[in-house]
N, C-alpha and C positions, 0 to 999 in steps of 0.2 A: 464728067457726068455721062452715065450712057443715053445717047440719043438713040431715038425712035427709028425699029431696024423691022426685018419680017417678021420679027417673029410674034408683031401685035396685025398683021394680017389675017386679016378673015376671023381673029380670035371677039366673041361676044363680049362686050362688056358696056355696063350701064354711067354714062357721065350724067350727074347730078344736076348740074349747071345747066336749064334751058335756057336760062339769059341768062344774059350779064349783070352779078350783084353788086352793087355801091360797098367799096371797101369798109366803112363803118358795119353796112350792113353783117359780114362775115367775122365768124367767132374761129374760136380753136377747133370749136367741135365740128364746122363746117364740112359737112361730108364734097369730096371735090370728084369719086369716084368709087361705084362699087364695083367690088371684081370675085363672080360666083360668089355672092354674100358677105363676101369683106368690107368692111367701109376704110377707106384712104380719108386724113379729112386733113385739114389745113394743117392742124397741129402737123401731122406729121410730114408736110412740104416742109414745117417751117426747122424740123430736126433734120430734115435732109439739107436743107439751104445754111445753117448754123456751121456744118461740118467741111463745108467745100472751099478750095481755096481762095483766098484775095483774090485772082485774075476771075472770077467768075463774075465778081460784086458788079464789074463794069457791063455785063448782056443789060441787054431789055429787059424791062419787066414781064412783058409777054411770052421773051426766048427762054427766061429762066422759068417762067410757071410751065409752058410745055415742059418743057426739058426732065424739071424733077414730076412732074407728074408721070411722064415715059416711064423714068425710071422707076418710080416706084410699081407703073401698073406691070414691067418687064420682071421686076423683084417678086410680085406677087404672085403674079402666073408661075414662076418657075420654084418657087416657094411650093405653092401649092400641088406641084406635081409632085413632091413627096408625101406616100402616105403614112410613115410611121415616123420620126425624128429621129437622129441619129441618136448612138448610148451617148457622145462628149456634148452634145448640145449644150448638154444641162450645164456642164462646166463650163462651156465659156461664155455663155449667159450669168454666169454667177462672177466672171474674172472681167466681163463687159459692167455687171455694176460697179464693182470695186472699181474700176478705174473711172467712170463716170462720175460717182458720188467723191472719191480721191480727188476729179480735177474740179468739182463744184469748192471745195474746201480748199483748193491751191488758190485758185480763181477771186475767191472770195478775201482771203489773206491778203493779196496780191494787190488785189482794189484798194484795201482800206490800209494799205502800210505805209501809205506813200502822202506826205502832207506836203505845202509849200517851204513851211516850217522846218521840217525835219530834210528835206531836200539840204536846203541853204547850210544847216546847222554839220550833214552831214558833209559837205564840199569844203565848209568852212575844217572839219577836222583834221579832214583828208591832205586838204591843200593850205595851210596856215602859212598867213603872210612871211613872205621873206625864204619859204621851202624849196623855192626850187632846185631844178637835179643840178649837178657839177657836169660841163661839160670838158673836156680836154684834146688839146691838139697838139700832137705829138708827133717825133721824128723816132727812129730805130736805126740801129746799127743790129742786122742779124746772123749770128755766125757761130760754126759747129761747136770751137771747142771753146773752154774757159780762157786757157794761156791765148790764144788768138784775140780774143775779147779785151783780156789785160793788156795788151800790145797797143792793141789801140786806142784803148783808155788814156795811156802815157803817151801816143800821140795826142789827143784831144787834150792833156793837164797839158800838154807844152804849144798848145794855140793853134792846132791845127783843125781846118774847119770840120766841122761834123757833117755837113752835108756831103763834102765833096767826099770824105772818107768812106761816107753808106754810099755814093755811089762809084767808089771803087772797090770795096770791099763786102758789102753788104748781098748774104744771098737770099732776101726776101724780097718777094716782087715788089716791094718800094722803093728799091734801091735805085731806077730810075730817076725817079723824082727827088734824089736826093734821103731816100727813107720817110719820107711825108704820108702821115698815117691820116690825115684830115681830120676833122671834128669827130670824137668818140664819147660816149656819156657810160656810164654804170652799167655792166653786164655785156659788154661788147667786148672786152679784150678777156684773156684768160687769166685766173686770179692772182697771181704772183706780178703779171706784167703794169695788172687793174693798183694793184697792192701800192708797188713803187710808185706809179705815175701821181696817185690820189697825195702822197706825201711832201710829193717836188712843188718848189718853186717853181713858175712860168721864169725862161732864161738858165736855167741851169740841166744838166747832165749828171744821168746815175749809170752804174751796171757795174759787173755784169748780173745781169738779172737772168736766172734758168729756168725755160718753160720747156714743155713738150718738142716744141720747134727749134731748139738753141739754145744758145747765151745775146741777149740783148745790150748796147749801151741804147737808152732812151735820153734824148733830148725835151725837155716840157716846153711848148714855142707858146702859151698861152691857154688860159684857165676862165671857163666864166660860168657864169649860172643863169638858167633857163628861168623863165617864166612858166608859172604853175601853168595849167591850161584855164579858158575861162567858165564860169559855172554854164553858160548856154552850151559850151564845144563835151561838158562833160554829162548833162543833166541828165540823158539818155541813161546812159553807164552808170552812174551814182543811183538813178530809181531802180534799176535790174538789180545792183546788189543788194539793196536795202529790201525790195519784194523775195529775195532768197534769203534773204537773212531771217524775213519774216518768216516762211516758210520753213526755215530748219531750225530755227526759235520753237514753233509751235510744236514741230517733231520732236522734236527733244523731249519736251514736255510731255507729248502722248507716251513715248517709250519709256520714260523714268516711269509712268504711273500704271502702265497696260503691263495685264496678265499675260505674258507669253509663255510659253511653252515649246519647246525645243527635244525632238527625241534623242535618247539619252544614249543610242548606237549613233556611229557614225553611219550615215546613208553614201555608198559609192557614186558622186558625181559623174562617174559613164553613164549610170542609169537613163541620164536625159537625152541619150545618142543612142541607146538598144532600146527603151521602149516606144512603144508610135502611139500618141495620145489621141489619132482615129480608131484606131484598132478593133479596141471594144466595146 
């Protein structure tokens, strides 16, 4: 918010307000200030106060009525030192409704998409008993060429351990740990390694498996499955998508039935970097 600077020094202007009026008493039309024959009136503190951030809601009531009243008498004054409007005004008074009356109709969908009902019913679809993800814990053996892989595959058929061999042989930074990949779930490894692991038995060894990085032997040390998330940790998330859904439900809808019209040359996309839409 702009506060109150010199440039409302020495400058004439008539406040409405001789006293203080009992909030009942005050409408929209409430003139709060005139400025050279303008009238400011509550309506429009309360379009100013609608648009300003969250941290603002916490001032006084007092800090915030100054505040946007400054602003609007600083807006007004310096408004009013133009005396002819510019030629674009007009357009972006006409691309300021369009997006106004736009978020009145997002706004409006948004509110009413959203039932207790369809919450639950939607969580319930999403996360249906017994869904949850696979997780996997897994060892590697990782190494450049195939025959090297195979080498030690036929160590490992003939009992020899797999950890001690990742960490003598393995050149993936796990090989410390013995090749110990720790708990991984669905989209964490890359597809062909993701591929093998989801197929194995928990206790057994596959490979050579060939990704980007190598040839792998993979150890599965154990398999389990996650708990869905609960409808309170998700409820947040489940209304956002359902209110876009809403919303691009109804778009849909408008653009199957709206007259559009599209010209029938192609317009050069530089156009919007060489013209200057102050210009004229």
């Amino acid at each position: 918010m702009v506060k109150s600077h010199s440039i409302l020094h020495g400058v004439a202007f008539a406040i409405i307000f001789s006293s203080s009026l009992a909030a009942e008493e005050v409408k929209l039309s409430t003139v709060v200030a005139t400025v050279a024959g303008t009238e400011i009136t509550i309506a429009h503190m309360l379009d100013v106060k609608r648009q300003l951030p969250e941290q603002y809601e916490s001032l006084e009531d007092s800090v915030l009525f100054n505040g946007i009243i400054d602003q609007l008498l600083q807006q007004e004054l310096l408004a009013s030192s133009i005396t002819e409007d510019p030629s674009w005004l007009a357009i972006a008074m006409q691309n300021q409704r369009r997006n106004l009356l736009s978020s009145v109709v997002i706004n409006d969908l948004r509110a009413n998409s959203v039932t207790e009902d369809i919450l639950k019913n939607t969580y319930a679809a999403k996360y249906p008993a017994g869904a949850g993800e696979q997780e996997y814990k897994a060892s590697h053996i990782l190494v450049e060429t195939e025959q090297r892989a195979k080498d030690l595959l036929a160590l490992l058929d003939g009992g020899t351990d797999f950890g001690g061999l990742a960490i003598e042989h393995s050149t993936g930074p796990s090989a410390p740990s013995g090749g110990d990949l720790g708990w991984f779930g669905k989209g964490q490894m890359v597809a062909p390694f993701e591929s093998a692991v989801t197929g194995m038995e928990a206790g057994t060894y596959t490979g050579p498996v060939k990704t980007q990085f190598g040839y792998h032997l993979i150890f599965l040390n154990d398999r389990r499955e996650t708990s869905p998330p609960s409808f309170e940790d998700v409820r947040g998330e489940i209304e956002v998508e359902i209110q876009n859904a809403a919303v691009e439900a109804h778009l849909r809808g408008l653009m199957a039935n709206a007259d559009v019209l599209m010209p029938t040359e192609e317009i050069d996309p530089s156009i919007l970097s060489i013209l200057d839409f102050t210009s004229e």
